[in-house]
C-alpha angles and dihedrals in degrees: 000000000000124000110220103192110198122207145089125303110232089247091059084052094044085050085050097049087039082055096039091054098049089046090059106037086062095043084054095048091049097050082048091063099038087054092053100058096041096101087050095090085042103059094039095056088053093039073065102046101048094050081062088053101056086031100055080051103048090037088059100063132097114269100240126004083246095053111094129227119293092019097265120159098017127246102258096178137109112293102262117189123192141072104284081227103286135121126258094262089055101046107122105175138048095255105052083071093063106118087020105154116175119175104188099040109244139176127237099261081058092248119141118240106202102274100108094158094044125095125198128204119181119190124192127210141174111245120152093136094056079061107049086256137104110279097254086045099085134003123202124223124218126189129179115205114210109199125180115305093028103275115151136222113194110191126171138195133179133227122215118209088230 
Protein backbone atom coordinates (compact mmCIF):
# COMPACT_ATOMS: atom_id res chain seq x y z
CA UNK A 1 0.00 0.00 0.00
CA UNK A 2 1.37 3.27 -1.13
CA UNK A 3 1.13 6.58 0.99
CA UNK A 4 0.32 9.64 -1.35
CA UNK A 5 0.97 12.90 1.11
CA UNK A 6 -0.63 15.80 -0.27
CA UNK A 7 0.72 19.51 0.46
CA UNK A 8 2.84 21.98 -0.58
CA UNK A 9 6.66 21.55 -1.00
CA UNK A 10 8.51 24.39 0.93
CA UNK A 11 9.71 25.77 -2.47
CA UNK A 12 5.95 26.20 -3.69
CA UNK A 13 5.47 28.29 -0.13
CA UNK A 14 8.55 30.15 -0.51
CA UNK A 15 7.02 31.12 -4.70
CA UNK A 16 3.69 32.18 -2.86
CA UNK A 17 5.25 34.31 -0.28
CA UNK A 18 7.95 35.63 -3.37
CA UNK A 19 4.37 36.56 -5.27
CA UNK A 20 2.59 37.81 -2.21
CA UNK A 21 5.27 40.13 -1.51
CA UNK A 22 5.59 41.69 -5.03
CA UNK A 23 1.85 42.02 -5.16
CA UNK A 24 1.89 44.19 -2.01
CA UNK A 25 4.23 45.78 -2.20
CA UNK A 26 2.54 47.36 -5.55
CA UNK A 27 -0.73 47.69 -4.14
CA UNK A 28 1.18 49.68 -1.30
CA UNK A 29 3.09 51.84 -3.60
CA UNK A 30 -0.05 52.66 -5.50
CA UNK A 31 -2.30 53.66 -2.31
CA UNK A 32 1.13 55.96 -1.36
CA UNK A 33 0.75 57.85 -4.15
CA UNK A 34 -2.88 58.08 -4.18
CA UNK A 35 -2.61 59.36 -0.71
CA UNK A 36 -0.15 62.07 -1.78
CA UNK A 37 -2.27 63.91 -4.43
CA UNK A 38 -5.29 63.79 -2.66
CA UNK A 39 -5.12 67.42 -1.36
CA UNK A 40 -4.45 68.40 -4.71
CA UNK A 41 -8.67 68.97 -5.82
CA UNK A 42 -8.97 70.50 -2.68
CA UNK A 43 -6.76 73.04 -2.87
CA UNK A 44 -7.51 73.79 -6.12
CA UNK A 45 -11.32 74.31 -5.46
CA UNK A 46 -10.33 76.77 -2.66
CA UNK A 47 -7.46 78.18 -4.67
CA UNK A 48 -10.96 79.13 -6.68
CA UNK A 49 -12.75 80.17 -4.39
CA UNK A 50 -10.78 82.18 -2.96
CA UNK A 51 -9.73 84.12 -6.56
CA UNK A 52 -13.86 85.02 -6.49
CA UNK A 53 -13.37 86.35 -3.13
CA UNK A 54 -10.60 88.96 -3.75
CA UNK A 55 -12.20 89.36 -7.38
CA UNK A 56 -16.01 90.21 -6.38
CA UNK A 57 -14.10 92.83 -4.19
CA UNK A 58 -11.76 94.32 -6.58
CA UNK A 59 -14.13 94.12 -9.06
CA UNK A 60 -16.57 96.53 -6.69
CA UNK A 61 -14.76 99.20 -6.57
CA UNK A 62 -14.87 102.58 -8.68
CA UNK A 63 -12.68 102.53 -11.77
CA UNK A 64 -10.46 105.30 -11.01
CA UNK A 65 -10.40 107.38 -7.66
CA UNK A 66 -11.56 110.15 -9.88
CA UNK A 67 -14.21 108.42 -11.21
CA UNK A 68 -17.39 109.16 -9.28
CA UNK A 69 -19.62 107.12 -8.13
CA UNK A 70 -21.67 105.23 -10.49
CA UNK A 71 -19.30 105.79 -13.15
CA UNK A 72 -21.01 108.84 -14.60
CA UNK A 73 -19.49 110.72 -16.27
CA UNK A 74 -16.56 108.48 -17.06
CA UNK A 75 -12.80 108.97 -15.89
CA UNK A 76 -11.24 110.33 -18.95
CA UNK A 77 -7.76 110.79 -17.48
CA UNK A 78 -4.14 109.05 -17.84
CA UNK A 79 -4.14 104.98 -16.31
CA UNK A 80 -2.81 105.42 -13.04
CA UNK A 81 -1.93 102.33 -11.10
CA UNK A 82 -1.14 102.36 -7.37
CA UNK A 83 -2.90 102.78 -3.80
CA UNK A 84 -3.57 106.81 -3.54
CA UNK A 85 -1.82 106.16 0.52
CA UNK A 86 -4.25 104.67 2.12
CA UNK A 87 -4.63 101.41 3.86
CA UNK A 88 -6.44 98.24 2.43
CA UNK A 89 -9.82 98.99 4.34
CA UNK A 90 -9.85 102.37 2.77
CA UNK A 91 -8.97 101.42 -1.13
CA UNK A 92 -11.89 102.74 -3.34
CA UNK A 93 -10.89 102.13 -6.67
CA UNK A 94 -9.17 98.72 -9.09
CA UNK A 95 -5.90 100.08 -9.24
CA UNK A 96 -4.95 100.92 -5.36
CA UNK A 97 -4.79 97.03 -5.04
CA UNK A 98 -1.96 96.76 -7.45
CA UNK A 99 1.34 95.05 -5.26
CA UNK A 100 -1.18 93.82 -2.81
CA UNK A 101 0.35 90.91 -1.31
CA UNK A 102 -1.68 89.19 1.72
CA UNK A 103 -0.30 85.83 3.27
CA UNK A 104 -2.37 84.99 5.06
CA UNK A 105 -5.53 85.92 2.82
CA UNK A 106 -7.45 88.48 4.50
CA UNK A 107 -10.43 90.60 3.90
CA UNK A 108 -10.57 94.40 3.98
CA UNK A 109 -11.75 94.77 6.99
CA UNK A 110 -8.31 92.66 7.92
CA UNK A 111 -10.10 89.92 8.89
CA UNK A 112 -8.69 86.20 7.96
CA UNK A 113 -10.71 84.11 5.96
CA UNK A 114 -9.56 80.57 6.65
CA UNK A 115 -6.71 80.18 4.23
CA UNK A 116 -4.17 80.25 6.33
CA UNK A 117 -1.76 78.44 3.92
CA UNK A 118 -2.76 80.32 1.08
CA UNK A 119 -0.88 83.68 -0.32
CA UNK A 120 -2.38 86.14 -2.64
CA UNK A 121 -0.64 88.48 -4.95
CA UNK A 122 -2.75 90.89 -7.10
CA UNK A 123 -1.12 92.76 -9.73
CA UNK A 124 -2.84 95.87 -11.76
CA UNK A 125 -2.19 96.89 -15.22
CA UNK A 126 -3.36 99.20 -17.75
CA UNK A 127 -4.96 97.27 -20.80
CA UNK A 128 -7.45 98.81 -22.71
CA UNK A 129 -5.79 97.61 -26.20
CA UNK A 130 -5.86 93.88 -25.26
CA UNK A 131 -9.29 94.67 -25.20
CA UNK A 132 -10.16 96.64 -28.70
CA UNK A 133 -10.20 100.29 -26.26
CA UNK A 134 -7.98 103.19 -25.67
CA UNK A 135 -5.22 102.24 -23.13
CA UNK A 136 -6.75 104.27 -19.99
CA UNK A 137 -10.12 102.81 -20.98
CA UNK A 138 -9.88 99.11 -18.96
CA UNK A 139 -7.04 97.37 -16.42
CA UNK A 140 -6.80 94.13 -15.97
CA UNK A 141 -6.27 92.46 -12.57
CA UNK A 142 -4.21 89.56 -12.06
CA UNK A 143 -3.96 87.61 -9.02
CA UNK A 144 -1.70 84.28 -8.28
CA UNK A 145 -2.91 82.22 -5.81
CA UNK A 146 -0.13 80.26 -3.83
CA UNK A 147 -1.74 77.26 -2.07
CA UNK A 148 0.23 74.61 0.22
CA UNK A 149 2.97 73.07 -1.34
CA UNK A 150 3.64 76.16 -3.74
CA UNK A 151 1.45 75.58 -6.41
CA UNK A 152 0.28 78.55 -8.10
CA UNK A 153 -3.37 79.90 -9.62
CA UNK A 154 -3.04 82.70 -11.78
CA UNK A 155 -6.48 84.16 -12.52
CA UNK A 156 -7.19 87.59 -14.40
CA UNK A 157 -10.22 90.06 -14.94
CA UNK A 158 -10.50 92.96 -16.56
CA UNK A 159 -12.07 96.39 -15.58
CA UNK A 160 -13.82 98.65 -18.14
CA UNK A 161 -13.79 102.69 -17.49
CA UNK A 162 -17.68 102.70 -18.09
Amino acid sequence: MMHHQRGATLVELVMTIVIISVAIAGVVGAFALITGRSADPLNHTRAVELAQLYMDEIISKKYDDTTPQGGAPKYSGSCNIGPDGESRGAFDDVDDYHNTYDSPPENAEAALMGYNDFAVNVTVTCAGDEVNLPDTEAKRIDLTITAPGGQTFSFSAYRANF
